[in-house]
N, C-alpha and C positions, 0 to 999 in steps of 0.2 A: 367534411369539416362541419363541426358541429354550430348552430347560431347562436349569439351570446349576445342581451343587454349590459350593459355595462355604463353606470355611471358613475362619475358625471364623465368619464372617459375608460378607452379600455385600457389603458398604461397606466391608469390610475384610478380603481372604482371605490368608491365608498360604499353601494351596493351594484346589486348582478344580479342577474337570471340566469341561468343556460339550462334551459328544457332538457328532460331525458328523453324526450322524442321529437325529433323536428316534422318541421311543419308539412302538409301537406304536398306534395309535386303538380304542378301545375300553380308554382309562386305569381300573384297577381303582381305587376307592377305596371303602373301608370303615370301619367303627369298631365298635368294642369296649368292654367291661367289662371286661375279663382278670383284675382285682383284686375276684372276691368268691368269698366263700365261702359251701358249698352246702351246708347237712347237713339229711338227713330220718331224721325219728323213727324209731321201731319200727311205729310204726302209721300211718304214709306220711303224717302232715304237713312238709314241706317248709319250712325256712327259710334264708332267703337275708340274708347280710350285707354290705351293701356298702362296699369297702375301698381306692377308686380313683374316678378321673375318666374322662370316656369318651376312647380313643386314638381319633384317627384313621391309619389304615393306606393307605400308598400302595404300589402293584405297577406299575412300569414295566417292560416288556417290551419286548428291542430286539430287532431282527434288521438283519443286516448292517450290523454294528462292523465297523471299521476292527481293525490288529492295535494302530495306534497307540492310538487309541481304549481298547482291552483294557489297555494298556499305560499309560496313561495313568489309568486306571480305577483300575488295582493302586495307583498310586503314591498318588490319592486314598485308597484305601479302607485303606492303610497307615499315610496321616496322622491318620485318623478315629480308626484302631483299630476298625475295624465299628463297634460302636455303644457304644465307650467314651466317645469325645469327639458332643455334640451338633453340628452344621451346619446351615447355612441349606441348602435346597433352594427354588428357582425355579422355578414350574408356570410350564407354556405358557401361563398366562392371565398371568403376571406376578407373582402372588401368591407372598410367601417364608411357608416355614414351618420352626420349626426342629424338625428331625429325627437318626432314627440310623438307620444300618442294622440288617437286624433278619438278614440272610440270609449265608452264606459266599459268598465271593469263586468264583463259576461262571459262565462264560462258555463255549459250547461251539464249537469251530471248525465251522463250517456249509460253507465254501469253503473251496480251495486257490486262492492266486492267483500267479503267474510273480514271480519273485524274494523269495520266503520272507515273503509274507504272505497274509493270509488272513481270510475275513468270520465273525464271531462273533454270536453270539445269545445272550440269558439274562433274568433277570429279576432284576429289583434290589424287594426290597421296604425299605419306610420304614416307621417307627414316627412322629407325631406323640413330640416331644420334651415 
């Protein structure tokens, strides 16, 4: 199953991505506290306040985009506003979750190919919204 941005929902997108080649194998996901605060005394007891829910964190990493692709990316990630507006994002298992970007718009030209395009690589990371 292929992954798909979809905003501002996937039943309902005003814009979309779906890559022609999905991301990397070995999908990073992780999660986080990011919201507490740490403070230790004078005489090293430690207290911690917790001040948030836990995020879940996604990192897709592609190699060999299209330029279309790249281009196609930008004009999403300009609709989003990075991680102003929330969006569904679509895992290869099917599963939607809503997210934001968390990373700038990098992509790095990896090829040169015959008539001014070229294969791109990068890493797109997600916040749990």
């Amino acid at each position: 199953m292929n992954i798909e941005f979809r905003f501002p929902t996937v039943a309902a997108p005003t814009s979309s991505w779906v890559p022609t080649r999905q991301p990397r194998y070995g999908l990073e996901e992780s999660a986080d506290y990011p919201d507490q605060v740490i403070l230790k005394t004078g005489d090293g007891v430690e207290y911690v306040q917790d001040q948030g829910a836990r995020l879940k964190i996604f990192a897709l990493s592609f190699t060999g985009l299209t330029t279309t692709d790249r281009d196609n990316y930008l004009v999403f990630f300009d609709a989003v506003k990075k991680g102003l507006r929330p969006f569904e994002y679509k895992d290869r298992y099917g599963a939607s979750h809503t997210v934001r970007i968390t990373n700038a718009f990098e992509l790095t030209e990896t090829a040169f190919v015959a008539s001014g395009t070229g294969w791109f690589s990068g890493t797109i990371e997600l916040r749990q919204a």
